[in-house]
VMD Tcl script that builds the backbone (N, CA, C; Angstrom):
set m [mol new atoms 471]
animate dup $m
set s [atomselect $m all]
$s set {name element resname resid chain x y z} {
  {N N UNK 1 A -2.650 0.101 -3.022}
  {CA C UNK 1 A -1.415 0.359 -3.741}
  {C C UNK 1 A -0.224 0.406 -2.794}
  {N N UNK 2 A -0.696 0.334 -1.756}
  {CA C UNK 2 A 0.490 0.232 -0.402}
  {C C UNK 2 A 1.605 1.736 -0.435}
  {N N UNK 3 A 0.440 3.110 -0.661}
  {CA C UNK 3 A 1.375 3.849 -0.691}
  {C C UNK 3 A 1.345 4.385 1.010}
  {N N UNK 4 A 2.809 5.457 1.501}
  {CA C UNK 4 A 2.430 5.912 2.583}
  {C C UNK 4 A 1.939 7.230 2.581}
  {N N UNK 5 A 1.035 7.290 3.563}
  {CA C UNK 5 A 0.298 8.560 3.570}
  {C C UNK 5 A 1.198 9.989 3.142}
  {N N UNK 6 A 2.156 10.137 3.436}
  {CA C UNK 6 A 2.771 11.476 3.163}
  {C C UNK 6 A 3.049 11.386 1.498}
  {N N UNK 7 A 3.339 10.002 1.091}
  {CA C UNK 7 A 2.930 9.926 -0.589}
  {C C UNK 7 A 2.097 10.159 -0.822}
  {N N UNK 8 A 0.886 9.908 -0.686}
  {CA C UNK 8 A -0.508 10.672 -1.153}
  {C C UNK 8 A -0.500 11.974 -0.854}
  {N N UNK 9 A 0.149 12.256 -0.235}
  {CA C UNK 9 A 0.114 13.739 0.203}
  {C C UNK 9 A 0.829 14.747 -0.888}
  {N N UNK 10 A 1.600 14.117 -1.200}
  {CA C UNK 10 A 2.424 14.595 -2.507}
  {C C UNK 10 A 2.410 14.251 -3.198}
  {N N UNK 11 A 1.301 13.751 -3.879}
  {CA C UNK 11 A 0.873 13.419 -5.240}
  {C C UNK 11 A 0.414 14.544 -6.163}
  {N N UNK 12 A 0.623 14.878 -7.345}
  {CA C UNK 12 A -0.210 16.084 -8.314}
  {C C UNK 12 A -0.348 15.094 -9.105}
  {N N UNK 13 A -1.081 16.251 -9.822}
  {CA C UNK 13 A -1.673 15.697 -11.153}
  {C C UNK 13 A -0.857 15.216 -12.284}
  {N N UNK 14 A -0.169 15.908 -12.413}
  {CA C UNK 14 A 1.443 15.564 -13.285}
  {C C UNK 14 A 2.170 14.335 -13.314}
  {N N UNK 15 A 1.911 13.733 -12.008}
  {CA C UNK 15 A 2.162 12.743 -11.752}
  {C C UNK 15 A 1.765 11.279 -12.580}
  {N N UNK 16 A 0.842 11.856 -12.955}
  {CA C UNK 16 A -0.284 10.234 -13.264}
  {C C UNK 16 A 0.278 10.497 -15.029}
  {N N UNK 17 A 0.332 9.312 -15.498}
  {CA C UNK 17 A 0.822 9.049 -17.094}
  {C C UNK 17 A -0.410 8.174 -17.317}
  {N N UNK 18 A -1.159 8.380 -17.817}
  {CA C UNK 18 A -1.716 6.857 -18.736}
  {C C UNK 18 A -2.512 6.440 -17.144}
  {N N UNK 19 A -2.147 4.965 -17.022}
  {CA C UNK 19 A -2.050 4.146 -16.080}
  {C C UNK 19 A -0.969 3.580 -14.939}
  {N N UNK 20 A -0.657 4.847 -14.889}
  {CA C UNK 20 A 0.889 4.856 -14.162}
  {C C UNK 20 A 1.212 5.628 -13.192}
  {N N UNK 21 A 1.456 6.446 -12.143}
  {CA C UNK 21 A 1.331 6.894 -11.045}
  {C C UNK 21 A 2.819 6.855 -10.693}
  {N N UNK 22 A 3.564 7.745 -10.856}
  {CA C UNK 22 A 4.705 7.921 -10.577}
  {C C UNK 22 A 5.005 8.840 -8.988}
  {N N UNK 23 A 5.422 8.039 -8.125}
  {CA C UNK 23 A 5.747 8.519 -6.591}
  {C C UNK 23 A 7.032 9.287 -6.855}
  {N N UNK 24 A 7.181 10.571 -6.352}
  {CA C UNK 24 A 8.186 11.499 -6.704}
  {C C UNK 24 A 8.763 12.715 -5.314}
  {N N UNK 25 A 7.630 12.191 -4.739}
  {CA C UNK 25 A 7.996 13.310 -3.584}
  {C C UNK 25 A 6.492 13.137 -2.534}
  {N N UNK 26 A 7.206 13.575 -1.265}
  {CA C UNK 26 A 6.461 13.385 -0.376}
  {C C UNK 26 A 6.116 14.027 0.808}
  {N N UNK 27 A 4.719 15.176 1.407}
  {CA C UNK 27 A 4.713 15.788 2.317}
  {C C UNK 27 A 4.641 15.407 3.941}
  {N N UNK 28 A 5.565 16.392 4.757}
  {CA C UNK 28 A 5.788 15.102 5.695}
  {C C UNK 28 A 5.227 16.840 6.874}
  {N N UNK 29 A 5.056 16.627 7.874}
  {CA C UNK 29 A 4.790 17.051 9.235}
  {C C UNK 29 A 5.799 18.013 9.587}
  {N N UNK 30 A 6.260 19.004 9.403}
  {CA C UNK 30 A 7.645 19.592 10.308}
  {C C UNK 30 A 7.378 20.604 11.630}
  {N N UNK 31 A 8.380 21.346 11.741}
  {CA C UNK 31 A 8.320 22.225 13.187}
  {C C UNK 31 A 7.113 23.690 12.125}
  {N N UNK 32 A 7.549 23.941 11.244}
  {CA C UNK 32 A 6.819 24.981 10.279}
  {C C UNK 32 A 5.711 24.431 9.695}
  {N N UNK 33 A 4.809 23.264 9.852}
  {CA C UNK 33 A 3.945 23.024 9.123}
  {C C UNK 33 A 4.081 22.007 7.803}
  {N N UNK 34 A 3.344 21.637 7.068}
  {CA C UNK 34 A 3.743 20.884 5.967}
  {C C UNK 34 A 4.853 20.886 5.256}
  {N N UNK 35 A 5.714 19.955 5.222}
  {CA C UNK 35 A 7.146 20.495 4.304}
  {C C UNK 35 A 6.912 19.483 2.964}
  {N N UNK 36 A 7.510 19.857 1.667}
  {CA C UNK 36 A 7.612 18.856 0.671}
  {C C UNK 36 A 8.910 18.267 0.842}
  {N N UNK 37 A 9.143 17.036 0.881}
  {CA C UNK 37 A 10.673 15.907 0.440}
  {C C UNK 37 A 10.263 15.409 -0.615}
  {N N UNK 38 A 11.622 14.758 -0.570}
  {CA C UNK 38 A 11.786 13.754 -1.441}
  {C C UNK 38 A 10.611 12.438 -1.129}
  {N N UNK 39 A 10.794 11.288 -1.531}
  {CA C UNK 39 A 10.296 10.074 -0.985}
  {C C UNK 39 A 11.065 9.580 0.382}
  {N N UNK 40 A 10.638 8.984 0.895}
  {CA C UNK 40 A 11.485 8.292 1.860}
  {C C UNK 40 A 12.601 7.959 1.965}
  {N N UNK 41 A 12.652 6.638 1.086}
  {CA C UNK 41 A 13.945 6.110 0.349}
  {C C UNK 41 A 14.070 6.105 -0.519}
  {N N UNK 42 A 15.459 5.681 -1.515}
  {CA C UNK 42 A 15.714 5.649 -3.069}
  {C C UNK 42 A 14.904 4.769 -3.584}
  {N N UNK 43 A 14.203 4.229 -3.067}
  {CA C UNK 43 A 13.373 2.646 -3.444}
  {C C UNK 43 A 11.828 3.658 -3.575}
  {N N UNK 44 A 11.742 4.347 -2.459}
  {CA C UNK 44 A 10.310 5.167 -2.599}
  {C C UNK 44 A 9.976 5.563 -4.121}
  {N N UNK 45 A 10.746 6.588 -4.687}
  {CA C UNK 45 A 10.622 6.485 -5.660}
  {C C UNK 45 A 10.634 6.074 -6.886}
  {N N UNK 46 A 9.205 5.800 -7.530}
  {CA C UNK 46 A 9.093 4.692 -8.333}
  {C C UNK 46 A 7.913 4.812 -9.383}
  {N N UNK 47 A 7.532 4.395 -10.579}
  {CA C UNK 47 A 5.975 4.098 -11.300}
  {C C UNK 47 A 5.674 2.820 -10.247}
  {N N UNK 48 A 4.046 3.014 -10.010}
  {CA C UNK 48 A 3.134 2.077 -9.641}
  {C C UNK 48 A 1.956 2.321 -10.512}
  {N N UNK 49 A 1.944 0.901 -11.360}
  {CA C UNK 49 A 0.427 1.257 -12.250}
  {C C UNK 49 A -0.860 1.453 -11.253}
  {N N UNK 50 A -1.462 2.078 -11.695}
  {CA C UNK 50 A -2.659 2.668 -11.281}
  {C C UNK 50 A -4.072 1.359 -11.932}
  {N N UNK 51 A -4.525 1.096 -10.362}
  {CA C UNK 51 A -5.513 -0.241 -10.513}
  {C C UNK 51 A -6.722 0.804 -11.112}
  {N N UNK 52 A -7.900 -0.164 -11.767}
  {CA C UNK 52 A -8.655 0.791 -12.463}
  {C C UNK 52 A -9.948 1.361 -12.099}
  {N N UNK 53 A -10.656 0.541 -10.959}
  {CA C UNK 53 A -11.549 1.655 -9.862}
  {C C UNK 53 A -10.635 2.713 -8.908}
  {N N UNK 54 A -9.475 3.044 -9.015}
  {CA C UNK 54 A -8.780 3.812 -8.336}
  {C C UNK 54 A -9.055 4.853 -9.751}
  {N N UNK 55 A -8.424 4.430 -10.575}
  {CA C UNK 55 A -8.504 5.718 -11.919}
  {C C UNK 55 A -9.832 6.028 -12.170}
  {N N UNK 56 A -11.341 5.594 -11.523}
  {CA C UNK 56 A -12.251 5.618 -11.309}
  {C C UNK 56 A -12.584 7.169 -10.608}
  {N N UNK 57 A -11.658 6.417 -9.288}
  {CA C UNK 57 A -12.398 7.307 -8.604}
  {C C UNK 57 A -11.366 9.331 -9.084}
  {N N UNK 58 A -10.240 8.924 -9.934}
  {CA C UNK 58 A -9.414 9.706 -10.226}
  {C C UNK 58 A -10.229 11.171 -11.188}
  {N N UNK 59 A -10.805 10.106 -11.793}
  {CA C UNK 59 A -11.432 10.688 -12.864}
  {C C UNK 59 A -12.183 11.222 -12.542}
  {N N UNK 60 A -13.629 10.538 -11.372}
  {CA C UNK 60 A -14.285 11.743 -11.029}
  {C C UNK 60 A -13.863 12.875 -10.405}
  {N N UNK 61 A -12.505 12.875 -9.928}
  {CA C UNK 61 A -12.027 13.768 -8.383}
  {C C UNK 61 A -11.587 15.355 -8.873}
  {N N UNK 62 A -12.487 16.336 -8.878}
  {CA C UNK 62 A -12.628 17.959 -9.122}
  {C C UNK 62 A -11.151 17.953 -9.066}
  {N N UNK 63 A -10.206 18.745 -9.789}
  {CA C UNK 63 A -8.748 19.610 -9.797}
  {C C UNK 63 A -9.115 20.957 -9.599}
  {N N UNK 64 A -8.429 21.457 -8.013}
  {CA C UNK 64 A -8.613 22.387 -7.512}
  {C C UNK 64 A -6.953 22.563 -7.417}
  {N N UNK 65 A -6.135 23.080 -8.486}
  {CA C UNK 65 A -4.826 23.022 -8.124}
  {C C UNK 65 A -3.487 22.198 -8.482}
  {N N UNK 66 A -2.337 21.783 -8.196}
  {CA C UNK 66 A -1.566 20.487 -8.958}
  {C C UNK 66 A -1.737 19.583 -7.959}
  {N N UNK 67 A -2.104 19.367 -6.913}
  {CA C UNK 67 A -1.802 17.932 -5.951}
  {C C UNK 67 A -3.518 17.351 -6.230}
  {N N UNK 68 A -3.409 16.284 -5.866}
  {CA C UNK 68 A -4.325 15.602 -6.092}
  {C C UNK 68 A -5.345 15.313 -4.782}
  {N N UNK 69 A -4.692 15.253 -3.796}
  {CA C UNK 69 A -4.746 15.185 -2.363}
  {C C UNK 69 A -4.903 16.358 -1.770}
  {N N UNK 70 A -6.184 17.555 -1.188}
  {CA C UNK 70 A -5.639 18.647 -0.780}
  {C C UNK 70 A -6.819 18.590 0.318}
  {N N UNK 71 A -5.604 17.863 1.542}
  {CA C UNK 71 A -5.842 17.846 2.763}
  {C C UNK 71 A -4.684 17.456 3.456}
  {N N UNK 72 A -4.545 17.362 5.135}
  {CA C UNK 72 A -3.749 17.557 5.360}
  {C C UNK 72 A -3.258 16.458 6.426}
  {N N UNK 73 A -2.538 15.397 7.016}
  {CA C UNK 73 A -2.594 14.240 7.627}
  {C C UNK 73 A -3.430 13.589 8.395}
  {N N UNK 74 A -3.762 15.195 9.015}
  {CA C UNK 74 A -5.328 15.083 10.375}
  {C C UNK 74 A -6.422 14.777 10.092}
  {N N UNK 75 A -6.547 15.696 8.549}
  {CA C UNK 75 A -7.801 15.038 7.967}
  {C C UNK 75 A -8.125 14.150 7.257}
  {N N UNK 76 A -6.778 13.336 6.721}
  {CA C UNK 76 A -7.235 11.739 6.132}
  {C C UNK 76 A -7.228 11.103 7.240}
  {N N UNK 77 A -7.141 11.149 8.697}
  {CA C UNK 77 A -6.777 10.537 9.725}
  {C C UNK 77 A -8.125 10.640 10.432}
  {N N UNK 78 A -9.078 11.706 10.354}
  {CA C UNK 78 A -10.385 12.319 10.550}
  {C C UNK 78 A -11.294 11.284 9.580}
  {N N UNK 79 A -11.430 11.556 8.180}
  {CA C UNK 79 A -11.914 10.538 7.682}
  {C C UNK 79 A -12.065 9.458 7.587}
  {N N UNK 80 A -10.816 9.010 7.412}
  {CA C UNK 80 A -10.528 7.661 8.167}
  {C C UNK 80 A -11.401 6.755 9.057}
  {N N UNK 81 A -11.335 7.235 10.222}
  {CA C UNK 81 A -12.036 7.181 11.303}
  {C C UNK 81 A -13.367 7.346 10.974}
  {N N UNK 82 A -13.714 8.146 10.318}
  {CA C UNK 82 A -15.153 8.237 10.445}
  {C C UNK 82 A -15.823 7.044 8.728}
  {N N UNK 83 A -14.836 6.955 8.058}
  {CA C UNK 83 A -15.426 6.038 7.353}
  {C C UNK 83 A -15.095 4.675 8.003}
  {N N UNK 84 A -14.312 3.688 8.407}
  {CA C UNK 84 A -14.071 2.916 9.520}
  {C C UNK 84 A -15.399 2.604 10.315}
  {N N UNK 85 A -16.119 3.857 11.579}
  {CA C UNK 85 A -17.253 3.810 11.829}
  {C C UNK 85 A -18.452 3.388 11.532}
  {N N UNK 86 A -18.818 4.326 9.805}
  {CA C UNK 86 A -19.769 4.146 8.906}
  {C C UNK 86 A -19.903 2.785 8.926}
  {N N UNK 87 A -18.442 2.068 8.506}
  {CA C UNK 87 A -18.408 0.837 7.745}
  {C C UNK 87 A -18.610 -0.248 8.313}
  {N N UNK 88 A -18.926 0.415 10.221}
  {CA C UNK 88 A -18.561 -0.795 10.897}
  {C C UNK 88 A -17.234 -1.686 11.150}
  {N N UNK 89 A -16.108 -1.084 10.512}
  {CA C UNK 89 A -15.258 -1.705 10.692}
  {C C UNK 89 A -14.436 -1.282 11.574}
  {N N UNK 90 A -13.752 -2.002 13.106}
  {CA C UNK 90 A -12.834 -1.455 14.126}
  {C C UNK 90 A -12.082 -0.480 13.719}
  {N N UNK 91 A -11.644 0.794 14.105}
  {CA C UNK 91 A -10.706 1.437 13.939}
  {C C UNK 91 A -9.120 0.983 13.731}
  {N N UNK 92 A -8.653 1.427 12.732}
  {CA C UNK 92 A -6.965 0.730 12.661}
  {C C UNK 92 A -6.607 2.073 12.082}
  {N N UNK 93 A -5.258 2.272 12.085}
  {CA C UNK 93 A -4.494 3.214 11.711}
  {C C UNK 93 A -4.469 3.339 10.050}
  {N N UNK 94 A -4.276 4.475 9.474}
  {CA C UNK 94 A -4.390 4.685 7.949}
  {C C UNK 94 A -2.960 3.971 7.745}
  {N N UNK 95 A -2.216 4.390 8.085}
  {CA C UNK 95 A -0.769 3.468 8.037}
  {C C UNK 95 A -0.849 1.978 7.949}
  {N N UNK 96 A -1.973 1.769 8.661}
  {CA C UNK 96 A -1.999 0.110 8.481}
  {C C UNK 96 A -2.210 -0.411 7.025}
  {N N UNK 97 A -3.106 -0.029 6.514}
  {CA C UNK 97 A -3.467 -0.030 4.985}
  {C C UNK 97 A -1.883 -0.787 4.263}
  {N N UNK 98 A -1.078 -0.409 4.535}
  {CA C UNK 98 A -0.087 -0.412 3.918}
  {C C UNK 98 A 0.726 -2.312 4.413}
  {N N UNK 99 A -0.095 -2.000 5.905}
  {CA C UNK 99 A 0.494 -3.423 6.171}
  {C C UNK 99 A -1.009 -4.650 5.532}
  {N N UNK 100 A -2.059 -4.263 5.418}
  {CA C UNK 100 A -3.100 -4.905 4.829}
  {C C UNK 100 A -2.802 -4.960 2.976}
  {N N UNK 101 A -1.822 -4.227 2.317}
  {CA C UNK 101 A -1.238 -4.433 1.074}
  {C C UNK 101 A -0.752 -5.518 1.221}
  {N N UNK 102 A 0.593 -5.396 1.672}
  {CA C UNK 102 A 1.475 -6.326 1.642}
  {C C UNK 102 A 1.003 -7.712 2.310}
  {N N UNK 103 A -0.002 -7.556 2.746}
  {CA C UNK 103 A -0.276 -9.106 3.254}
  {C C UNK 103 A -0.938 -9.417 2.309}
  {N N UNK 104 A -1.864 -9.024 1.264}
  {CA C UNK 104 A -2.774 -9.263 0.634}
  {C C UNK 104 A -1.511 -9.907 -0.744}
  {N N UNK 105 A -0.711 -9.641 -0.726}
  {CA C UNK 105 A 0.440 -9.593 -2.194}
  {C C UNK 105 A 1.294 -10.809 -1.562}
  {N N UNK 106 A 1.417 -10.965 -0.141}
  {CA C UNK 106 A 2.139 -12.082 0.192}
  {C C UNK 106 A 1.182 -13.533 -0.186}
  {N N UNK 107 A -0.510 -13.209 0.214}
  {CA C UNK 107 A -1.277 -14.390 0.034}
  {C C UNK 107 A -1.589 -14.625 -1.450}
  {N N UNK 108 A -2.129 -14.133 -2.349}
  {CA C UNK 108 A -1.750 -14.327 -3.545}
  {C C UNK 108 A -0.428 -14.675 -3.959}
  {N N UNK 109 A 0.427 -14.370 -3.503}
  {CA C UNK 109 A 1.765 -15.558 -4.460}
  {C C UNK 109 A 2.853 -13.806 -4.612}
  {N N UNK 110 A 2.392 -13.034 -4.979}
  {CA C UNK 110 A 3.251 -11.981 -5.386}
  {C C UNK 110 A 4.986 -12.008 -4.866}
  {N N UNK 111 A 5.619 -12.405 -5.552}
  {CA C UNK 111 A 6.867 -12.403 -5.353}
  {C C UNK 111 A 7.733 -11.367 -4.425}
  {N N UNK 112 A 8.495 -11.494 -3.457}
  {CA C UNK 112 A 9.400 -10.433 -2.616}
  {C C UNK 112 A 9.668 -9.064 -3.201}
  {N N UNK 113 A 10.403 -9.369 -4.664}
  {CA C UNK 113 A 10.940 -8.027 -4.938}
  {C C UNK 113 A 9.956 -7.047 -6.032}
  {N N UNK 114 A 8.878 -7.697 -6.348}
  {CA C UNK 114 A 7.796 -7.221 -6.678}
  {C C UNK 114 A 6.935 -6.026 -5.691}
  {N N UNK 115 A 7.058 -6.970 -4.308}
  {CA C UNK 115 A 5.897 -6.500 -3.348}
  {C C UNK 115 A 6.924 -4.628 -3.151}
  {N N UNK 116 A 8.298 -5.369 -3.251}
  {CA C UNK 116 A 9.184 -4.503 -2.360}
  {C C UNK 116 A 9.301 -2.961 -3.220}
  {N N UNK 117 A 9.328 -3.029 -4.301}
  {CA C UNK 117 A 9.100 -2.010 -5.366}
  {C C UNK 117 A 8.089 -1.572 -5.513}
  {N N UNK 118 A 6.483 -2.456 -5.419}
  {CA C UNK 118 A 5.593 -1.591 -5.103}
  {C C UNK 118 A 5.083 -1.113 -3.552}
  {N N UNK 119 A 5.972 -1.275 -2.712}
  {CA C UNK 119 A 6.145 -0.691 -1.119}
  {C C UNK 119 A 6.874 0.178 -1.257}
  {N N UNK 120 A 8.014 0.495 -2.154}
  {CA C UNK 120 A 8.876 1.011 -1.724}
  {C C UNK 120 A 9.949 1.017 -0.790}
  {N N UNK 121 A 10.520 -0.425 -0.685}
  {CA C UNK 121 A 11.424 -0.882 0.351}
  {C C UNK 121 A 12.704 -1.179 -0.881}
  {N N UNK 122 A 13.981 -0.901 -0.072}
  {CA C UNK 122 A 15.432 -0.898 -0.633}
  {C C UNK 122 A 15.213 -2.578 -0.656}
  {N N UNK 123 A 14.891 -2.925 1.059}
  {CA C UNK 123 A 15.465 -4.761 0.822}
  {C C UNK 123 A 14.070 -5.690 1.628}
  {N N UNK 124 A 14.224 -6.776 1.449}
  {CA C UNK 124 A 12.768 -7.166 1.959}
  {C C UNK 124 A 12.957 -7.269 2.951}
  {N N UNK 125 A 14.152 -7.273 3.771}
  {CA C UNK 125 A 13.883 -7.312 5.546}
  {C C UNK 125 A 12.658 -6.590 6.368}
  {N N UNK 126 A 12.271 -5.420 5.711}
  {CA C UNK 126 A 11.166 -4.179 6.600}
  {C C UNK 126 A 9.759 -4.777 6.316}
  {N N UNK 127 A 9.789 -5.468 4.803}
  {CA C UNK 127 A 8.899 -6.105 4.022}
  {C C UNK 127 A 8.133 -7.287 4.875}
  {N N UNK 128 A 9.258 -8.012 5.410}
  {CA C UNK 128 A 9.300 -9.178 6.070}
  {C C UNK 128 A 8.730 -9.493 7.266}
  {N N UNK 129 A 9.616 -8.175 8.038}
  {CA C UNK 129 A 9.520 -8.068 9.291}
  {C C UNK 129 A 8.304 -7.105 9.735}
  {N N UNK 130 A 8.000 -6.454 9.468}
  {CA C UNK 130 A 7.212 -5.414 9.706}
  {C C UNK 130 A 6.200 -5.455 9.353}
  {N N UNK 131 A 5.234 -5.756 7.300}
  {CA C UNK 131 A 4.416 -5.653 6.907}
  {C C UNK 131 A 3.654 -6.379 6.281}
  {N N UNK 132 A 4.755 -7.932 6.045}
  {CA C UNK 132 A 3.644 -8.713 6.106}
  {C C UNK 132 A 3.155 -9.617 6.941}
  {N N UNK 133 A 1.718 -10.268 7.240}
  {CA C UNK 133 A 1.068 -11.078 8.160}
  {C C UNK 133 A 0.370 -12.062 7.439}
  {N N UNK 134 A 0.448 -13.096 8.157}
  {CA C UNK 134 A -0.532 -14.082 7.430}
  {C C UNK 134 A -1.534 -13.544 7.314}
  {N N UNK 135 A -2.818 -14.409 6.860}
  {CA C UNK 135 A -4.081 -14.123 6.728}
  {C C UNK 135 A -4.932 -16.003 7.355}
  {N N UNK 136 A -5.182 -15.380 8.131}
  {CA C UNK 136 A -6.181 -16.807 8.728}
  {C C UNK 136 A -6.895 -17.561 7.579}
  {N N UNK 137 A -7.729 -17.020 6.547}
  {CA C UNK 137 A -8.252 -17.467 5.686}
  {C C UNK 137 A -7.893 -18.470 4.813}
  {N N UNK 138 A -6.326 -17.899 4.591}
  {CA C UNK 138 A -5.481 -18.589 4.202}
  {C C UNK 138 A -5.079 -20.015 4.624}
  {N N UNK 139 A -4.820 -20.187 6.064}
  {CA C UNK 139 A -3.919 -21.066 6.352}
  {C C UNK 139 A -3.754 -22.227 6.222}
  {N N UNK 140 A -5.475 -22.529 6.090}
  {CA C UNK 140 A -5.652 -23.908 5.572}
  {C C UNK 140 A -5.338 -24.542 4.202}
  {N N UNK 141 A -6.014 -23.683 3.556}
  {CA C UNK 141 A -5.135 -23.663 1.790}
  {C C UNK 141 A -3.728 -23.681 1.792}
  {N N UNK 142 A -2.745 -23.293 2.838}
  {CA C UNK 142 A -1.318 -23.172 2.663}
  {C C UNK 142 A -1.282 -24.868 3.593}
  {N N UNK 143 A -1.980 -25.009 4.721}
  {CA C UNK 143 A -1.885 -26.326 5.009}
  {C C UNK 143 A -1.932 -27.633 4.323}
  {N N UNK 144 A -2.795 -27.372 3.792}
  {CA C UNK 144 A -3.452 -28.818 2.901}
  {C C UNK 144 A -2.139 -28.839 1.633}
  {N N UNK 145 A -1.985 -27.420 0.893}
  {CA C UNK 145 A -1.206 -28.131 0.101}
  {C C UNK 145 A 0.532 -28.486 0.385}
  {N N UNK 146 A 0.620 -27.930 1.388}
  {CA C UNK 146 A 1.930 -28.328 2.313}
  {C C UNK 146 A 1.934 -30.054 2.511}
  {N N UNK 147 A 0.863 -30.241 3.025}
  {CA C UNK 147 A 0.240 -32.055 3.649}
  {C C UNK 147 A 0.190 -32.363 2.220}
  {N N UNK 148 A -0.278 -31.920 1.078}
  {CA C UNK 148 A -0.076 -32.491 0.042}
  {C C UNK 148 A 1.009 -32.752 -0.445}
  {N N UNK 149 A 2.072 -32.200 -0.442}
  {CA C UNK 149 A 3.413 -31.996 -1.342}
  {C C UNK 149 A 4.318 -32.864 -0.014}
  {N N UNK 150 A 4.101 -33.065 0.946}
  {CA C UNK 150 A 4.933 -33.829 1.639}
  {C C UNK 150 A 4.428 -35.592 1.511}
  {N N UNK 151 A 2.856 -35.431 1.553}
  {CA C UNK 151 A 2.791 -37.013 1.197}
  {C C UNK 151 A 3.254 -37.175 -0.561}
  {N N UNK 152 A 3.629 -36.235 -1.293}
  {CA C UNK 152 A 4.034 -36.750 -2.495}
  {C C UNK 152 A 5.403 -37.488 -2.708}
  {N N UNK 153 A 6.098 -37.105 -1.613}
  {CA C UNK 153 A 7.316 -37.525 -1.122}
  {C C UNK 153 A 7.565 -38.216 -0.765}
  {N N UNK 154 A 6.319 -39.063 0.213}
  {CA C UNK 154 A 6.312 -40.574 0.569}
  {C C UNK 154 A 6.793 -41.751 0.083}
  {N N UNK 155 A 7.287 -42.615 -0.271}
  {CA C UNK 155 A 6.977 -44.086 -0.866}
  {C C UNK 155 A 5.981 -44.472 -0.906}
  {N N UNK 156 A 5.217 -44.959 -2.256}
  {CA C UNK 156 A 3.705 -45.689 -2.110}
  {C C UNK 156 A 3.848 -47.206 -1.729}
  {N N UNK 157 A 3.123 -47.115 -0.558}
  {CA C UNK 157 A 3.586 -49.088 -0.030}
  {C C UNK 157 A 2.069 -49.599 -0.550}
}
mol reanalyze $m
mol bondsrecalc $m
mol representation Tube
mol addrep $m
């Protein structure tokens, strides 16, 4: 869903409508310990529908309280890591997730100001520059039909 971790962090239950997941506020790190904000930016806040093995796993998840999330950066950062391990898969930052969204929304076709609303970006420059990456898998499929659409352009002799 390409949210950032301090959004999950400030997620409750209140939050969720239906199939809808409204980002409203966000816990961030301070000199005193956990503080609640706002979102990031005016763009942060936003509805993002809620995909439906996520409302999966929603549904099973015990309510001990209004947040939905009740842990604390170290320990999704702890888990993390240790599911990563399990999975065999190299260690990368939980933050990255967010750049593995947006690449995944750039290779499917997903339009700029689509991706940028469900990132939460004001303009696609950060979008651009920062979070999305090709995908190798890709490149050939973006090759071939590139080589396609330019020999369509040709003259047939």
């Amino acid at each position: 869903m390409g949210l950032r971790q301090s959004e999950i962090l400030g997620l409750e239950w209140r939050d969720i409508d239906g199939d809808t997941l409204k980002i409203r506020r966000a816990i961030v790190l301070g000199e005193d310990g956990p503080t609640q904000k706002g979102t990031k930016t005016y763009s942060g806040t936003r509805p993002l529908h809620i995909p439906a093995y996520i409302r999966e796993l929603l549904d099973r998840q015990p309510r001990s309280g209004d947040r939905i999330v009740n842990m604390t950066g170290k320990s999704i950062y702890s888990g993390f890591s240790r599911i990563c391990e399990k999975s065999g898969v190299p260690h990368f930052r939980f933050h990255d997730l967010r750049h593995v969204n947006a690449s995944a929304m750039l290779a499917v076709g997903v339009p700029d100001k689509y991706s940028m609303k469900r990132m939460g970006h004001a303009t696609n420059n950060m979008l651009k520059t920062t979070y999305q990456h090709t995908i190798k898998e890709k490149e050939a499929e973006y090759d071939q039909k590139t080589e396609n659409y330019i020999e369509s352009l040709m003259p047939d002799d």
